[in-house]
C-alpha positions as CSV (number, residue, x, y, z in Angstrom):
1,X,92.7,-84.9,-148.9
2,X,90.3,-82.0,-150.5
3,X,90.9,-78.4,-150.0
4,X,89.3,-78.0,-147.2
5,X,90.9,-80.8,-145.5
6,X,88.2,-83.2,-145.8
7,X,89.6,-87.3,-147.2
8,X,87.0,-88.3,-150.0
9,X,85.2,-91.0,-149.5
10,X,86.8,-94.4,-150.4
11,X,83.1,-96.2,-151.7
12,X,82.4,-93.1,-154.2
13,X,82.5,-93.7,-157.9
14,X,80.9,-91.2,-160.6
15,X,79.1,-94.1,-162.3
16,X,77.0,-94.8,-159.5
17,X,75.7,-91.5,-158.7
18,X,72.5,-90.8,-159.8
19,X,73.0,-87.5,-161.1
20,X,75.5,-89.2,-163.6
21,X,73.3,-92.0,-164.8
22,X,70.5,-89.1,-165.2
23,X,72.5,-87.1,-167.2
24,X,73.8,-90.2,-169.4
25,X,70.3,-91.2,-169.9
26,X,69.3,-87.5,-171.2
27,X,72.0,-87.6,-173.3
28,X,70.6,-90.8,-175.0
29,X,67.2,-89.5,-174.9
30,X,68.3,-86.3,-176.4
31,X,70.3,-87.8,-179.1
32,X,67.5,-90.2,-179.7
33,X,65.3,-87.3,-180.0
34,X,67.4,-85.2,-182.3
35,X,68.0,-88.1,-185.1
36,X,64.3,-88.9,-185.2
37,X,62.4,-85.6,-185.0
38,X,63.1,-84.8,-188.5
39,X,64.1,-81.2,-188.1
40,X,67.9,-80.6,-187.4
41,X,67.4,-77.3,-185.5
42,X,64.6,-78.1,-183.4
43,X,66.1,-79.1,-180.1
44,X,64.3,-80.9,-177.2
45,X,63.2,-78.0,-175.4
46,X,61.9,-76.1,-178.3
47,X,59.3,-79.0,-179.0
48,X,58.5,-79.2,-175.4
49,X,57.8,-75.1,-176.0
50,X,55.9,-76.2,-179.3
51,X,54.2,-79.5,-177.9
52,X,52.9,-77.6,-175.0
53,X,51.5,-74.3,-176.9
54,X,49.9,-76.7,-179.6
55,X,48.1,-78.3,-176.4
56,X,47.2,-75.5,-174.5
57,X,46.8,-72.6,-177.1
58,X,48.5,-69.2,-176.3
59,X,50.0,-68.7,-173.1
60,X,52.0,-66.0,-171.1
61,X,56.0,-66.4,-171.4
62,X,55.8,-67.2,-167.8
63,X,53.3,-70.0,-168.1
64,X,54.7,-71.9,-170.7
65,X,58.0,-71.8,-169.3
66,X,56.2,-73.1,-165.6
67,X,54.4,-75.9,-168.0
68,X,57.9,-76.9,-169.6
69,X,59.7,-76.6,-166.4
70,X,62.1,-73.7,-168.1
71,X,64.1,-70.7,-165.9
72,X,62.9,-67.3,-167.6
73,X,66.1,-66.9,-169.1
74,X,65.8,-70.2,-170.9
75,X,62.6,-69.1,-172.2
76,X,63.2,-66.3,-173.5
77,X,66.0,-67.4,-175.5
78,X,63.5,-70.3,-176.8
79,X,60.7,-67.9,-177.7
80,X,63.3,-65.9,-179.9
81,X,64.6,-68.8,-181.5
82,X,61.3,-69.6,-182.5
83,X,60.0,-66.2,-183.6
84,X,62.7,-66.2,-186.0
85,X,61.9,-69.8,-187.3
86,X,58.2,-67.9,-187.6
87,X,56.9,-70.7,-185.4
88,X,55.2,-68.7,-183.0
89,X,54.4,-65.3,-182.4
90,X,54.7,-62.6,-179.6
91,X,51.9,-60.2,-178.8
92,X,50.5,-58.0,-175.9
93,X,48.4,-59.8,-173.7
94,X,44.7,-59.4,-173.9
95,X,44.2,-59.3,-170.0
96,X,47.4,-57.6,-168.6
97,X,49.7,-55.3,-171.4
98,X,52.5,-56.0,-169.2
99,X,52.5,-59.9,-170.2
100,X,53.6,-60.9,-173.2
101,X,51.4,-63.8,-175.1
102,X,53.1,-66.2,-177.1
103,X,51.2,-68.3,-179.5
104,X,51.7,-71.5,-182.5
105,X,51.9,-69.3,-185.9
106,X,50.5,-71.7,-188.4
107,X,53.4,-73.1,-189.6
108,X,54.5,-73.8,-186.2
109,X,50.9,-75.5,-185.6
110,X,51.6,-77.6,-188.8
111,X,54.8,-78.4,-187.8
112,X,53.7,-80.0,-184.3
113,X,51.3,-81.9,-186.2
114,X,53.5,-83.3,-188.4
115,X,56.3,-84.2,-186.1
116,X,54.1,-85.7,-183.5
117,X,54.6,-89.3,-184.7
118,X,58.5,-88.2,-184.5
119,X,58.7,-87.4,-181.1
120,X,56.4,-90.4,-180.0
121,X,59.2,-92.6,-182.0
122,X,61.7,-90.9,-180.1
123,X,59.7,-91.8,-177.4
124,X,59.3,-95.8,-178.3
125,X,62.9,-95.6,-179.2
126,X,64.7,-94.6,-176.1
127,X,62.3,-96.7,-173.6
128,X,63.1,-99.5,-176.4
129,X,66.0,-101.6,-174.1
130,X,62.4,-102.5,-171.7
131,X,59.7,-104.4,-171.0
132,X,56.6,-102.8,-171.2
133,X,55.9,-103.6,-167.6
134,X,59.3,-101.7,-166.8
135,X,58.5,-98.8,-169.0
136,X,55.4,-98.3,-166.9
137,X,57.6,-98.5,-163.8
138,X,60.3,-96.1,-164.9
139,X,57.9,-93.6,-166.0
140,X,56.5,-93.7,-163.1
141,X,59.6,-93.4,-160.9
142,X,60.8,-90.2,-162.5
143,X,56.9,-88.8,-161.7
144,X,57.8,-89.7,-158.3
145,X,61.6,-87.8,-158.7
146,X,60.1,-84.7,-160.5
């Protein structure tokens, strides 16, 4: 019996729950990602901060972290780290001074450019264990979970 009085249920094991395989398969991905990027402090959700600004241009803290799916806490704490990397910049934005704009710097532009292959090996490598015609299917199902 639980706290509250409740018997668990007998059928329930943690390696069958969805949430667990999905966090076991981010923690491949993200390991994955880390050994093949190429740059030991850039973590997953600092290229997805990169990736995205190098495809869109300069964007308000609040869009980019709507674009990479970040809470504004998270962002924040990204932006920093990478203002202090000198990989993007902070400035007033143009249309509302209340915004702030955050853009590539040039070294973080070059830096996208060169780690693109990288991440698209990190890519490859974690959707390695299958078929192409599965690939296509599992990226599809997690469109359909997001």
């Amino acid at each position: 019996m639980d706290d509250f009085g409740r018997l668990p249920p007998d059928d329930y094991q943690l390696a069958g729950q969805v949430h667990h395989r999905l966090r076991r398969a981010h923690q491949r991905a993200s390991a994955i990602f880390i050994d093949l990027i190429g740059d030991s402090l850039l973590t997953p959700t600092q290229w997805a901060a990169l990736a995205t600004l190098y495809a869109e241009g300069a964007l308000s803290q609040n869009q980019l972290g709507r674009l990479t799916y970040m809470d504004p806490a998270t962002t924040q704490g990204v932006i920093l780290r990478l203002v202090e990397r000198n990989l993007v910049e902070r400035h007033p934005d143009t249309q509302d001074r209340r915004r702030t704009s955050v853009s590539l710097t040039r070294i973080g532009q070059a830096l996208v450019i060169d780690l693109m292959a990288n991440a698209a090996a990190a890519h490859e490598r974690t959707l390695e264990p299958l078929s192409e015609e599965e690939r296509v299917q599992f990226m599809a199902l997690l469109v359909r979970l997001m």
